[in-house]
PyMOL Python script that loads the backbone (N, CA, C, O; Angstrom):
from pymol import cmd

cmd.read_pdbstr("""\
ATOM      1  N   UNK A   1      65.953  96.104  76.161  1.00  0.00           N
ATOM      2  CA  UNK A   1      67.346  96.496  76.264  1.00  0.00           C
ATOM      3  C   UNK A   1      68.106  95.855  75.105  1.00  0.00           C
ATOM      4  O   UNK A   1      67.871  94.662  74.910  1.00  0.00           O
ATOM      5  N   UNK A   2      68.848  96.374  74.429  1.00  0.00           N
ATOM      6  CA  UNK A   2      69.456  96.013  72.974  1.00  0.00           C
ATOM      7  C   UNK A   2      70.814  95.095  73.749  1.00  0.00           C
ATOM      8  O   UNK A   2      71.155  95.029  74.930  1.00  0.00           O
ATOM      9  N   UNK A   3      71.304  94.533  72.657  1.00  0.00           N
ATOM     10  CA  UNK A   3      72.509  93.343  73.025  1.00  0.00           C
ATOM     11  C   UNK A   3      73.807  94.653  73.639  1.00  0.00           C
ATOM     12  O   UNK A   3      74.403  94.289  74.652  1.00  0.00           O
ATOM     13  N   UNK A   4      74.088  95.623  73.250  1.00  0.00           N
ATOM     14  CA  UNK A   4      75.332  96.465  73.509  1.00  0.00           C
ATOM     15  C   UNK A   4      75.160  96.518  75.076  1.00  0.00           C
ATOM     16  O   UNK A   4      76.028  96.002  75.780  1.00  0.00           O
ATOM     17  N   UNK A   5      73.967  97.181  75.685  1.00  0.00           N
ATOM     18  CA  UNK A   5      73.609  97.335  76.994  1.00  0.00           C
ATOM     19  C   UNK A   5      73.868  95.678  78.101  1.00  0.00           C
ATOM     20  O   UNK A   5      74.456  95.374  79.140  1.00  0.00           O
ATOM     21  N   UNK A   6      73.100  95.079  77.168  1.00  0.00           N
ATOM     22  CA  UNK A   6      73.478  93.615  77.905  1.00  0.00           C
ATOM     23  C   UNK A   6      75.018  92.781  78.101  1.00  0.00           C
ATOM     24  O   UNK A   6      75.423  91.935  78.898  1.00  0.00           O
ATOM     25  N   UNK A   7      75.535  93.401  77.095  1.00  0.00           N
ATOM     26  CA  UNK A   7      77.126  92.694  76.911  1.00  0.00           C
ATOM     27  C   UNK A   7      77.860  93.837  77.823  1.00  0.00           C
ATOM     28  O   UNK A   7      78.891  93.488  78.398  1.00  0.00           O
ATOM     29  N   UNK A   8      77.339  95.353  78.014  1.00  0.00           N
ATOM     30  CA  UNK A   8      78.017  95.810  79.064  1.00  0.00           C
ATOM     31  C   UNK A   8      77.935  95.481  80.656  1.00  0.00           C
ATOM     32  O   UNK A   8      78.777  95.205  81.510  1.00  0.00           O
ATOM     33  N   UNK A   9      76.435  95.651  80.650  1.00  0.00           N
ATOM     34  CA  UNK A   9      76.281  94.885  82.239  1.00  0.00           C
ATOM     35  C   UNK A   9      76.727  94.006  82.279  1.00  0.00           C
ATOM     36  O   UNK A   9      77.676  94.135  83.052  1.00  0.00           O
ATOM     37  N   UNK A  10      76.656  92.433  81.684  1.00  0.00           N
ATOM     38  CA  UNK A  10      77.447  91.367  82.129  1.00  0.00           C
ATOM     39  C   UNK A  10      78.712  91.778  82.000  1.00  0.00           C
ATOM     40  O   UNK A  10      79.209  90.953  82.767  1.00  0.00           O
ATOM     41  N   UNK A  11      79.853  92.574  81.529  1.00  0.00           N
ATOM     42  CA  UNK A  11      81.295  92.883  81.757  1.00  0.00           C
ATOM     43  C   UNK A  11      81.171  93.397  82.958  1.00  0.00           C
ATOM     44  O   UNK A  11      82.059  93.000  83.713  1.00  0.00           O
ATOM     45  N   UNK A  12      80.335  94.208  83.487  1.00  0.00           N
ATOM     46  CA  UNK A  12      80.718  94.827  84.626  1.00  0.00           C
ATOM     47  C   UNK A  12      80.432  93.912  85.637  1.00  0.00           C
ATOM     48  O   UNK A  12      81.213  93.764  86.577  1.00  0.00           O
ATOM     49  N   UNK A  13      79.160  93.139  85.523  1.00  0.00           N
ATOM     50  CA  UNK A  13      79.108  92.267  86.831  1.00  0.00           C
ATOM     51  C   UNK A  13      79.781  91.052  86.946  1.00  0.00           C
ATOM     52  O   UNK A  13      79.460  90.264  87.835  1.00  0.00           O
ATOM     53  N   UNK A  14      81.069  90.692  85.807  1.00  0.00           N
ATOM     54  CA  UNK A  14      81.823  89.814  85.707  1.00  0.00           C
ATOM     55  C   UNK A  14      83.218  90.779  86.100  1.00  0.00           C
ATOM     56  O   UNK A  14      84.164  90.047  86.392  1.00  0.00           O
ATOM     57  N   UNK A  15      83.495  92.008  86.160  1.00  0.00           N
ATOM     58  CA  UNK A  15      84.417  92.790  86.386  1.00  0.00           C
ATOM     59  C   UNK A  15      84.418  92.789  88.191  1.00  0.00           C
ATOM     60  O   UNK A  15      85.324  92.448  88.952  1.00  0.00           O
ATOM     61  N   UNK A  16      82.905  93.357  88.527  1.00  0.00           N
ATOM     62  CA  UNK A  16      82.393  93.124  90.031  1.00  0.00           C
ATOM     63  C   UNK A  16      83.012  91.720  90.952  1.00  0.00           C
ATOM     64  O   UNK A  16      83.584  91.705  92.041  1.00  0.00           O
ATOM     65  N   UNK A  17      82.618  90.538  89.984  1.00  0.00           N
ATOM     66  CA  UNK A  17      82.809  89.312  91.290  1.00  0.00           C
ATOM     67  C   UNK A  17      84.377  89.126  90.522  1.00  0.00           C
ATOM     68  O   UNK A  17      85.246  88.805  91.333  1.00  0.00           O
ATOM     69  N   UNK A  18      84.657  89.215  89.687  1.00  0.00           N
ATOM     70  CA  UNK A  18      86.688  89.134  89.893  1.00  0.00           C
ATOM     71  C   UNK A  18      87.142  89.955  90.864  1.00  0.00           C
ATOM     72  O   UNK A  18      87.936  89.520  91.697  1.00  0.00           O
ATOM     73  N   UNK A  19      86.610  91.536  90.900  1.00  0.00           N
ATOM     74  CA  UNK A  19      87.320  92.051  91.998  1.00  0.00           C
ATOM     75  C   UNK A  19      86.850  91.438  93.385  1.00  0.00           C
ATOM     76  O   UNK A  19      87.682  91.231  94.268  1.00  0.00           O
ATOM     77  N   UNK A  20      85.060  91.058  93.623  1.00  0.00           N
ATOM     78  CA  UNK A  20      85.487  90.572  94.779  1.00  0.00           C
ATOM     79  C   UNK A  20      86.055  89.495  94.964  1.00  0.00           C
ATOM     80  O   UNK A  20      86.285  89.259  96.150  1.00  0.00           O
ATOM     81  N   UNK A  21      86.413  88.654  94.162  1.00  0.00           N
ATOM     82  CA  UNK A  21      87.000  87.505  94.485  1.00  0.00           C
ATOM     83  C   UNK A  21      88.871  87.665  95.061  1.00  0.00           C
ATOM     84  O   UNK A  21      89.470  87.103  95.978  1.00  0.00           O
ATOM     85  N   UNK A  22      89.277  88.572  94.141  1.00  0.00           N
ATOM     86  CA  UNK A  22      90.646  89.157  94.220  1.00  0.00           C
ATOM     87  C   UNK A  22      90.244  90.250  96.319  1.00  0.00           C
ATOM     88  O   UNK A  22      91.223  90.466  97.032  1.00  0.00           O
ATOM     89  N   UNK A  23      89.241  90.558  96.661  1.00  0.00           N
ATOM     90  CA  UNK A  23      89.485  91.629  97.251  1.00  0.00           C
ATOM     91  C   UNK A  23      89.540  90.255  98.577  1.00  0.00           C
ATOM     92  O   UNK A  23      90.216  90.533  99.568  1.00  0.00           O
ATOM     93  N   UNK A  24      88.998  89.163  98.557  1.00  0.00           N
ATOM     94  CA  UNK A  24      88.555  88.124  99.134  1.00  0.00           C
ATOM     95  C   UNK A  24      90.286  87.609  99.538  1.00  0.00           C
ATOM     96  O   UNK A  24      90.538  87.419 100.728  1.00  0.00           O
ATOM     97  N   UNK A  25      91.222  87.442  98.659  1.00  0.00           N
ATOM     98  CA  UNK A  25      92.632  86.980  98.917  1.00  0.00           C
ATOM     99  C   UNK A  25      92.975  87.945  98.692  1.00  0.00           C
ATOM    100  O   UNK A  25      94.139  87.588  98.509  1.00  0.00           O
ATOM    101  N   UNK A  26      93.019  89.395  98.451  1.00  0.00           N
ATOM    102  CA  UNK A  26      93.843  90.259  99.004  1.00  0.00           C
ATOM    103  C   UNK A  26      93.252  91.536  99.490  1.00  0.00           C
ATOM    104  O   UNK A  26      93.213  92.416  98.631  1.00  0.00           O
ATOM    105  N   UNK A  27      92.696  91.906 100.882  1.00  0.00           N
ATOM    106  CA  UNK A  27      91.999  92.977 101.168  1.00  0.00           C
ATOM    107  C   UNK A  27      92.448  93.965 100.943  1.00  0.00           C
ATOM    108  O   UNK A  27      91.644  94.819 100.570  1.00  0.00           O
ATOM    109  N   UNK A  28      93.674  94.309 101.025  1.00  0.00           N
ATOM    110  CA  UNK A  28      94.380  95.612 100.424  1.00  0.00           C
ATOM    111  C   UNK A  28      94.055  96.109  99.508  1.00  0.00           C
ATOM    112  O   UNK A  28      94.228  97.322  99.388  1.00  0.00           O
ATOM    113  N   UNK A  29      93.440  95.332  98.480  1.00  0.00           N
ATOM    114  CA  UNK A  29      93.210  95.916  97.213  1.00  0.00           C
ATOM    115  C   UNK A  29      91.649  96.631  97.284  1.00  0.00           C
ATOM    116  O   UNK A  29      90.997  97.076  96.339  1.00  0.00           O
ATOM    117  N   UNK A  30      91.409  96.600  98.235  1.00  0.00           N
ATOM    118  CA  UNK A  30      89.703  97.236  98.622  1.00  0.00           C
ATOM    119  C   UNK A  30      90.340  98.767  98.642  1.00  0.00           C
ATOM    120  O   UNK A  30      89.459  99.464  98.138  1.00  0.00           O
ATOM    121  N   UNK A  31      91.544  99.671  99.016  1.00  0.00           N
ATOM    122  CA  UNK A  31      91.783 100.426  99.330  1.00  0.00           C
ATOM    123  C   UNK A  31      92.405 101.184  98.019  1.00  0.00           C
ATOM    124  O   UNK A  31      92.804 102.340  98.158  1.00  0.00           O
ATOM    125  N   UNK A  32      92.466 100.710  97.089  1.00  0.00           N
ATOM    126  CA  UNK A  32      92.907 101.052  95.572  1.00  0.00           C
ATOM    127  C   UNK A  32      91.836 101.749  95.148  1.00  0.00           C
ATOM    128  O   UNK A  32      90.660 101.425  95.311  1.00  0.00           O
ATOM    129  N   UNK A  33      92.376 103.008  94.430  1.00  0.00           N
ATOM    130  CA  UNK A  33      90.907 104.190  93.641  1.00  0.00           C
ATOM    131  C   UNK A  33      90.913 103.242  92.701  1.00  0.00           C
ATOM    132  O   UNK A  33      91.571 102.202  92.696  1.00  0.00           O
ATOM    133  N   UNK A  34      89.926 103.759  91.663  1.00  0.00           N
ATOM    134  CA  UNK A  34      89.278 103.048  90.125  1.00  0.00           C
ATOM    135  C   UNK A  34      91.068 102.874  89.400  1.00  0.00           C
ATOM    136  O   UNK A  34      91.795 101.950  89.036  1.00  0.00           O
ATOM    137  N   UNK A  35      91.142 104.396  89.496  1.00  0.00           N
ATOM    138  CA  UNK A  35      92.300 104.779  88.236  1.00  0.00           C
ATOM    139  C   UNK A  35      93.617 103.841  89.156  1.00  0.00           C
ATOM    140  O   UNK A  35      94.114 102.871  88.583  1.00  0.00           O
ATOM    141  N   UNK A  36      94.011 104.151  90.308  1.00  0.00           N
ATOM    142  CA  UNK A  36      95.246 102.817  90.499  1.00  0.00           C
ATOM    143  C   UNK A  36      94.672 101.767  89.893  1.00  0.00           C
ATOM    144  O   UNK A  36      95.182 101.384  88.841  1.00  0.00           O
ATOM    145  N   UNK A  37      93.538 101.100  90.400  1.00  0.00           N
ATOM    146  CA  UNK A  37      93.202  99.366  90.105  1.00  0.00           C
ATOM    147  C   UNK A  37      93.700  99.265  88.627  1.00  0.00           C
ATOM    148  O   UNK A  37      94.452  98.364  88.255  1.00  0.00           O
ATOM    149  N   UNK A  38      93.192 100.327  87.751  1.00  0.00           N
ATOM    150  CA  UNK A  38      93.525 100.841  86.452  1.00  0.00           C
ATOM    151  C   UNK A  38      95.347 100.233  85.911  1.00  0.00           C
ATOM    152  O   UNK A  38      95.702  99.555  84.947  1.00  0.00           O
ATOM    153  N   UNK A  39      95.927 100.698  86.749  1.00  0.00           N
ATOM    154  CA  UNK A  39      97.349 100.607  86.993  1.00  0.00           C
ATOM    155  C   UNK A  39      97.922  99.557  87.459  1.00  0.00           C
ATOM    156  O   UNK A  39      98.808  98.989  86.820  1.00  0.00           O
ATOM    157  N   UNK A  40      97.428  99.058  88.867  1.00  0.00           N
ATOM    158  CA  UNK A  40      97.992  98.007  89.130  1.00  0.00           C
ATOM    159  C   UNK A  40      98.264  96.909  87.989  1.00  0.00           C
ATOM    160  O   UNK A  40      99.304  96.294  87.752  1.00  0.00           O
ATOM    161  N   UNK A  41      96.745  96.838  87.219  1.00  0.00           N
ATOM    162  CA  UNK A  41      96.749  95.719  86.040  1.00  0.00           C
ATOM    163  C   UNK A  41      97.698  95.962  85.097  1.00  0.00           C
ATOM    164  O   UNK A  41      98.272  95.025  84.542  1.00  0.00           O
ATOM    165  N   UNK A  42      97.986  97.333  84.791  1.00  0.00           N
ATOM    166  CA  UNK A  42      99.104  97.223  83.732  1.00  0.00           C
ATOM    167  C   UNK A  42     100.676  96.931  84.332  1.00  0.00           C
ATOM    168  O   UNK A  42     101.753  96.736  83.769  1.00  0.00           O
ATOM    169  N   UNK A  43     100.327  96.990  85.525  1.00  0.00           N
ATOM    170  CA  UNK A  43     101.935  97.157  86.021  1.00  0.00           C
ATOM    171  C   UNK A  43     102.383  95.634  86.200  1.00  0.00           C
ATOM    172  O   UNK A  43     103.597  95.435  86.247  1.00  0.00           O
ATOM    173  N   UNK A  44     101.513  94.527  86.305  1.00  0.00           N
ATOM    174  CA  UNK A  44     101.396  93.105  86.617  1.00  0.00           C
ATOM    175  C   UNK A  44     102.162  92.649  84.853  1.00  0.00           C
ATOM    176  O   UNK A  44     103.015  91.783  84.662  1.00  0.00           O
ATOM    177  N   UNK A  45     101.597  93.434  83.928  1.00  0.00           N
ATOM    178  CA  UNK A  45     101.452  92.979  82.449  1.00  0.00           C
ATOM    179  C   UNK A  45     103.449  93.335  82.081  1.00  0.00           C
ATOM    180  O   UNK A  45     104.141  92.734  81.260  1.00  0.00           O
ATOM    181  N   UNK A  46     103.804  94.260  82.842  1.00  0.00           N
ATOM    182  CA  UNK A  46     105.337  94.274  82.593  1.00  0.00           C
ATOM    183  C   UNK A  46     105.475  95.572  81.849  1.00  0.00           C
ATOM    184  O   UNK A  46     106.594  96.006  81.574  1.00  0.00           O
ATOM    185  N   UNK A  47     104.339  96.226  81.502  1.00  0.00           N
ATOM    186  CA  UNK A  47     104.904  97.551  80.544  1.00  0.00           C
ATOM    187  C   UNK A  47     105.573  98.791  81.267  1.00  0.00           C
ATOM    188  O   UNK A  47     105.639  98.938  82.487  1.00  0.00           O
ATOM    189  N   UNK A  48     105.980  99.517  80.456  1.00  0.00           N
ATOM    190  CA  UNK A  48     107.074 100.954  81.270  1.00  0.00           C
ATOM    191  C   UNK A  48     105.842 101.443  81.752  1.00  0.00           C
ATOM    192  O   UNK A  48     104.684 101.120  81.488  1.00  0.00           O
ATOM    193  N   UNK A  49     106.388 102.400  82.614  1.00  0.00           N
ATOM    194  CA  UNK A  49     105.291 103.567  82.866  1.00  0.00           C
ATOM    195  C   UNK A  49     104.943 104.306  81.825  1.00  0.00           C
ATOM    196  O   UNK A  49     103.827 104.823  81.786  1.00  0.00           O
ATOM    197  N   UNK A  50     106.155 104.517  80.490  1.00  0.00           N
ATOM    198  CA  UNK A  50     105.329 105.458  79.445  1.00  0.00           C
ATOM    199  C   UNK A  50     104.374 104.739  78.829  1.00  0.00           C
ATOM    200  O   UNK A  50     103.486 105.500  78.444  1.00  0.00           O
ATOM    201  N   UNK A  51     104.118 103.428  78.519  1.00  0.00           N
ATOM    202  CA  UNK A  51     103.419 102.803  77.796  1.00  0.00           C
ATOM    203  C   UNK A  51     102.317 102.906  78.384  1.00  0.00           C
ATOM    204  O   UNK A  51     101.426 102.892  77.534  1.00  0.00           O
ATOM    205  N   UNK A  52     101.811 103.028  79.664  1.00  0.00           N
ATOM    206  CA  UNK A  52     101.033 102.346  80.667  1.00  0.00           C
ATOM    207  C   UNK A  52     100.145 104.077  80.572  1.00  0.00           C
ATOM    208  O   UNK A  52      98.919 104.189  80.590  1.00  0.00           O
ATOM    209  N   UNK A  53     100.954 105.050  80.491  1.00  0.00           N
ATOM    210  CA  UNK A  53     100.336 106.581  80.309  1.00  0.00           C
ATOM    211  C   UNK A  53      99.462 106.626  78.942  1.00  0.00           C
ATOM    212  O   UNK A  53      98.339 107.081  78.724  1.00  0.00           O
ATOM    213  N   UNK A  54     100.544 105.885  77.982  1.00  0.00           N
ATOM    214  CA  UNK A  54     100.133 106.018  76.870  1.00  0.00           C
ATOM    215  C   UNK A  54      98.564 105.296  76.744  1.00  0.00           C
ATOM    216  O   UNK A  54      97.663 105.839  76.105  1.00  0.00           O
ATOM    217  N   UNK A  55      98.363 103.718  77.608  1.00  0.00           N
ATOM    218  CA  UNK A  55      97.273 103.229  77.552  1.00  0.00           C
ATOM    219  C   UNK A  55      96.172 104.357  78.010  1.00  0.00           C
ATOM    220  O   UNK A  55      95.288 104.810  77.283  1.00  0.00           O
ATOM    221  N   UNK A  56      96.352 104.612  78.997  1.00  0.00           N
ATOM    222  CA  UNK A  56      96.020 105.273  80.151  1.00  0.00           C
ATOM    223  C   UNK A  56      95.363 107.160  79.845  1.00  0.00           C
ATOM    224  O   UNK A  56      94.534 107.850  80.439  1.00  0.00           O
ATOM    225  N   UNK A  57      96.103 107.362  78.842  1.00  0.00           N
ATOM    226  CA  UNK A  57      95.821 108.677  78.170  1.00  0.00           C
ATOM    227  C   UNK A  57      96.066 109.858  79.014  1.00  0.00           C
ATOM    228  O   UNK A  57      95.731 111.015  78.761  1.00  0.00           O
ATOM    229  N   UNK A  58      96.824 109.329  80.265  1.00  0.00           N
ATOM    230  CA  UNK A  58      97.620 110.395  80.895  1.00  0.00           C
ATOM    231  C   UNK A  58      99.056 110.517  81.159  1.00  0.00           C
ATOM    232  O   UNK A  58      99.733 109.613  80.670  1.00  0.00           O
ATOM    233  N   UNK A  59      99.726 111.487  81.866  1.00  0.00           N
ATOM    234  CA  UNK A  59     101.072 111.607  81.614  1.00  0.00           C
ATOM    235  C   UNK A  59     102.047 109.890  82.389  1.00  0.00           C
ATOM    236  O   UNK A  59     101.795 108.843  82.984  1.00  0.00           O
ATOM    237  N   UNK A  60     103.072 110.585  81.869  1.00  0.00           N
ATOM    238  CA  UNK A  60     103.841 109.599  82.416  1.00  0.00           C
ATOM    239  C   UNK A  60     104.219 109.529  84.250  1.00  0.00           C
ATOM    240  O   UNK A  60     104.432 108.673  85.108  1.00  0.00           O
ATOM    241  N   UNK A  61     104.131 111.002  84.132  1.00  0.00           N
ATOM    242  CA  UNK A  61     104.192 111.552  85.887  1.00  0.00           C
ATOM    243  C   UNK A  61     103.041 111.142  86.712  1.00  0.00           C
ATOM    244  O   UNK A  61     102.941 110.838  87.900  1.00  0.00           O
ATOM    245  N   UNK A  62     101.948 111.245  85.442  1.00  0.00           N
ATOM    246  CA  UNK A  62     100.632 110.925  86.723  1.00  0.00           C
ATOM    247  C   UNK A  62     100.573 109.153  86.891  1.00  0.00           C
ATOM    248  O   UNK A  62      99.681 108.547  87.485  1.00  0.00           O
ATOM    249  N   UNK A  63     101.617 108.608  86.290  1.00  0.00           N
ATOM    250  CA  UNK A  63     101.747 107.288  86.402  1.00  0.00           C
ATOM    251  C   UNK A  63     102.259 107.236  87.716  1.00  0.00           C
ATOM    252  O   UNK A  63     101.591 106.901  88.694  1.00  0.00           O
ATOM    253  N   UNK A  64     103.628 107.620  87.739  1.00  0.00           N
ATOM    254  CA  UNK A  64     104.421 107.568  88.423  1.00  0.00           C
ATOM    255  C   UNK A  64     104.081 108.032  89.601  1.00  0.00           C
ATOM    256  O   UNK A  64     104.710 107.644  90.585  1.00  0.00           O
ATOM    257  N   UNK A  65     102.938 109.022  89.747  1.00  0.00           N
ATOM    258  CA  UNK A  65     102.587 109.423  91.074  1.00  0.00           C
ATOM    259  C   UNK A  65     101.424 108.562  91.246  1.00  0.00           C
ATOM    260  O   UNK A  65     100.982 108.779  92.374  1.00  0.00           O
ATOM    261  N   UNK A  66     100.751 107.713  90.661  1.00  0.00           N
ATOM    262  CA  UNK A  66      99.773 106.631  91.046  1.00  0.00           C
ATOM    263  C   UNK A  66     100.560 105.486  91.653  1.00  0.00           C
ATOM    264  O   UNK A  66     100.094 104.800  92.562  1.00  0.00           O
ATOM    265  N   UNK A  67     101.328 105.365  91.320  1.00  0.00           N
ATOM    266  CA  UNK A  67     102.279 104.133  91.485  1.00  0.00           C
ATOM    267  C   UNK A  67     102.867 104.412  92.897  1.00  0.00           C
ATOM    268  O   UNK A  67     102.524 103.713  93.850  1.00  0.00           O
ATOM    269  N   UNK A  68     103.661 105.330  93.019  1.00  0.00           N
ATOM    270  CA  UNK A  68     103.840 105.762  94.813  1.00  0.00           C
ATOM    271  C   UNK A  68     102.592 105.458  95.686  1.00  0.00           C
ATOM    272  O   UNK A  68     102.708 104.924  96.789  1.00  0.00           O
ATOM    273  N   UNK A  69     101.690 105.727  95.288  1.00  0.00           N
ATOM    274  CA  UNK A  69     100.749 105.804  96.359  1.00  0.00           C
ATOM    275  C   UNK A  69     100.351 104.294  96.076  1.00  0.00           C
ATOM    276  O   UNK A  69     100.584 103.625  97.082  1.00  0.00           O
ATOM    277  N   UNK A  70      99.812 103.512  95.004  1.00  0.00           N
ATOM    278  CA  UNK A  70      99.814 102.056  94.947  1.00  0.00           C
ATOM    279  C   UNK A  70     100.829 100.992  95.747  1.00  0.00           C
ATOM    280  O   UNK A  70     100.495  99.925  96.262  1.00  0.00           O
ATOM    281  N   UNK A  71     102.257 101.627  95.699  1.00  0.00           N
ATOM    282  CA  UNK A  71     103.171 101.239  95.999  1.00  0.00           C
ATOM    283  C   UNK A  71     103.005 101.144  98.058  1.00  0.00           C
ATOM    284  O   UNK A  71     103.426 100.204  98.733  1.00  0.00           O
ATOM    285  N   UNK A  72     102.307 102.371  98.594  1.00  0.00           N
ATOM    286  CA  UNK A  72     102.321 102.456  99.970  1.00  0.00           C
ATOM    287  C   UNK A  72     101.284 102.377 100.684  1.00  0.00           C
ATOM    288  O   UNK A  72     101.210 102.698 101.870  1.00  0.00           O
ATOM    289  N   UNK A  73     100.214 101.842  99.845  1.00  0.00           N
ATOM    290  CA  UNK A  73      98.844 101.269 100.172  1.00  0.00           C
ATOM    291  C   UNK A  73      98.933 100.081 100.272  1.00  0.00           C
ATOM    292  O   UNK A  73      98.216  99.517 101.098  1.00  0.00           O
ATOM    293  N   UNK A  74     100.027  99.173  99.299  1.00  0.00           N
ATOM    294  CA  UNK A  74     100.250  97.839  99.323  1.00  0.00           C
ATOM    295  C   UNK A  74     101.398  97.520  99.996  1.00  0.00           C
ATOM    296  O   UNK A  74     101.687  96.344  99.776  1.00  0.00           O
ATOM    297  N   UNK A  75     102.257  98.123 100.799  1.00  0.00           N
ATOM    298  CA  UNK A  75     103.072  98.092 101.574  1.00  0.00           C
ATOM    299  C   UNK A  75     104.149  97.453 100.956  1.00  0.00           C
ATOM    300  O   UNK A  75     104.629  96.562 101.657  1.00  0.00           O
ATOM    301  N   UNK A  76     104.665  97.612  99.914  1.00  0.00           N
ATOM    302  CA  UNK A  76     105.639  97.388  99.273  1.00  0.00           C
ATOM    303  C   UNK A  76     106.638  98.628  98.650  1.00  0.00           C
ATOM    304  O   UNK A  76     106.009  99.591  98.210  1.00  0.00           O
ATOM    305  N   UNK A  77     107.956  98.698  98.576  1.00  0.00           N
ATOM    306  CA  UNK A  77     109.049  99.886  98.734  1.00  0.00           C
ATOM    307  C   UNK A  77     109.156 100.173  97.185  1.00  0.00           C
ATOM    308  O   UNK A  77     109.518 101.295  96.830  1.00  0.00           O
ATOM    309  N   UNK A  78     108.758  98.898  95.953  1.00  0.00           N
ATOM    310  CA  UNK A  78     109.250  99.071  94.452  1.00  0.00           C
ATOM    311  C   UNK A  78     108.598  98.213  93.904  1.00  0.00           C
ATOM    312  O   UNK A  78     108.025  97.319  94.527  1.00  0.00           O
ATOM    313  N   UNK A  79     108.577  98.333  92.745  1.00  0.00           N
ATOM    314  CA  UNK A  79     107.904  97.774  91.314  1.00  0.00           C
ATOM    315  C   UNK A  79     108.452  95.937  91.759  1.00  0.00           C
ATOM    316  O   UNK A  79     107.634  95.026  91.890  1.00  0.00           O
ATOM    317  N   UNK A  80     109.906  95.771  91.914  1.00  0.00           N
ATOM    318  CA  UNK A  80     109.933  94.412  92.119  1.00  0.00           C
ATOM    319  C   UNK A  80     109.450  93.659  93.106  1.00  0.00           C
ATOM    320  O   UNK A  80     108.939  92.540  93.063  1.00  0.00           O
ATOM    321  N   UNK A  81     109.704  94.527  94.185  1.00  0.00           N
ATOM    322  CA  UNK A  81     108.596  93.874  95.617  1.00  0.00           C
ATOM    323  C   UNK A  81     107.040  93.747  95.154  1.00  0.00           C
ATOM    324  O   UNK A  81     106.267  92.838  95.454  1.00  0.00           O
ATOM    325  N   UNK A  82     106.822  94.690  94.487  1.00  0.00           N
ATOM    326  CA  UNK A  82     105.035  94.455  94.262  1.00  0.00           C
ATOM    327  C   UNK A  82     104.801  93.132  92.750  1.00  0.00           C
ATOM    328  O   UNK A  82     103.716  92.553  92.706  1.00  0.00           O
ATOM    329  N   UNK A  83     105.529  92.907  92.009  1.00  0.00           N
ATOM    330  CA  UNK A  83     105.895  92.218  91.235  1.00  0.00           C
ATOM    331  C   UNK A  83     106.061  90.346  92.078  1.00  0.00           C
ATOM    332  O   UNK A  83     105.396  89.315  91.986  1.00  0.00           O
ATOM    333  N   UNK A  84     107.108  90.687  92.715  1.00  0.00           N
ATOM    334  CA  UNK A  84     106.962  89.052  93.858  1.00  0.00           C
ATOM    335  C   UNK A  84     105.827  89.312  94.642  1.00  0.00           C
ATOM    336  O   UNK A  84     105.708  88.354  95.406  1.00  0.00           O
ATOM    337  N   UNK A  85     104.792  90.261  94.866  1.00  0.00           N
ATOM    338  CA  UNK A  85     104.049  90.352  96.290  1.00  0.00           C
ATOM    339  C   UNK A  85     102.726  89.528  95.018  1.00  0.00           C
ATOM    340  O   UNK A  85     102.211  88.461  95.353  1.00  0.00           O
ATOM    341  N   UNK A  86     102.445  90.011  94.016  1.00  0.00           N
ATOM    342  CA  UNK A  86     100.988  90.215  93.227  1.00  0.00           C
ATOM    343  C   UNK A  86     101.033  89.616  91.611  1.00  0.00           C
ATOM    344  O   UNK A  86     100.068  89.600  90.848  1.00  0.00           O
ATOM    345  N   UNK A  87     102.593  89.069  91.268  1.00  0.00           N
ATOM    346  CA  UNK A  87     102.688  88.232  90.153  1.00  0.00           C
ATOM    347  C   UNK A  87     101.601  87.324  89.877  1.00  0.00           C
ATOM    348  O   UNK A  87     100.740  87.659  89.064  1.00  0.00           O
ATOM    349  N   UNK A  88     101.555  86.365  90.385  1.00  0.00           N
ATOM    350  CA  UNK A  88     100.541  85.335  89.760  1.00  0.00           C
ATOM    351  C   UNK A  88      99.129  85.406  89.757  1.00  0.00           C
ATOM    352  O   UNK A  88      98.373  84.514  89.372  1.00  0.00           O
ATOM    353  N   UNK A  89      98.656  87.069  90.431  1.00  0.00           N
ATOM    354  CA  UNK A  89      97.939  87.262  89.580  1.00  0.00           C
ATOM    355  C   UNK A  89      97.436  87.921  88.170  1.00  0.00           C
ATOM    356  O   UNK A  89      96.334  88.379  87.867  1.00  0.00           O
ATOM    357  N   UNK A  90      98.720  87.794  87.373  1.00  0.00           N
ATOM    358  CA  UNK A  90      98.732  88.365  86.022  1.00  0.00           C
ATOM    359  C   UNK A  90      98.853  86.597  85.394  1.00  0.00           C
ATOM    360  O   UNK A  90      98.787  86.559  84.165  1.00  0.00           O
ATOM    361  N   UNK A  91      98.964  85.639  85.864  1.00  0.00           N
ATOM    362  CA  UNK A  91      98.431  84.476  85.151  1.00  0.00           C
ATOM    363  C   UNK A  91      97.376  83.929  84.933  1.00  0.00           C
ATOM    364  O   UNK A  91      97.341  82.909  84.245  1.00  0.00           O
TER     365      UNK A  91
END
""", "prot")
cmd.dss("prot")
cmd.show_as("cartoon", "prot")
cmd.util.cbc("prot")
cmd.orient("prot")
């Protein structure tokens, strides 16, 4: 197996035990698709939703409609409630 293959598996199985460690103090987040988890992380980082599309390579709407449903999976009403609910883990 060449070094590219090896430096990907270890990202992913270092990607694997962060999420379970994160799913460990917050089970809610077991209930997040790929593409929210995708989102949540940028939304922790402070960028607009256009920026976050722009990362993201989709619209700004399909942000905004990931984010509703992120928003009511995590039982929080807005960006600032989920912001005080999930801040420190963007430190």
């Amino acid at each position: 197996m060449d070094s590219s293959k090896l430096s990907y598996f270890g990202y992913m199985k270092l990607a694997r035990e962060r999420f379970d460690l994160l799913t460990q103090q917050y089970p809610e987040l077991i209930n997040l698709s790929t593409r929210e988890l995708e989102i949540f992380e940028q939304l922790l980082s402070d960028k607009t939703l256009n920026h976050i599309a722009e990362d993201l390579f989709i619209s700004e709407s399909a942000v905004h409609f990931h984010c509703k449903n992120i928003y009511k999976k995590l039982n929080v009403s807005s960006r600032r409630q989920f912001l005080i609910k999930y801040r420190k883990l963007a430190d």
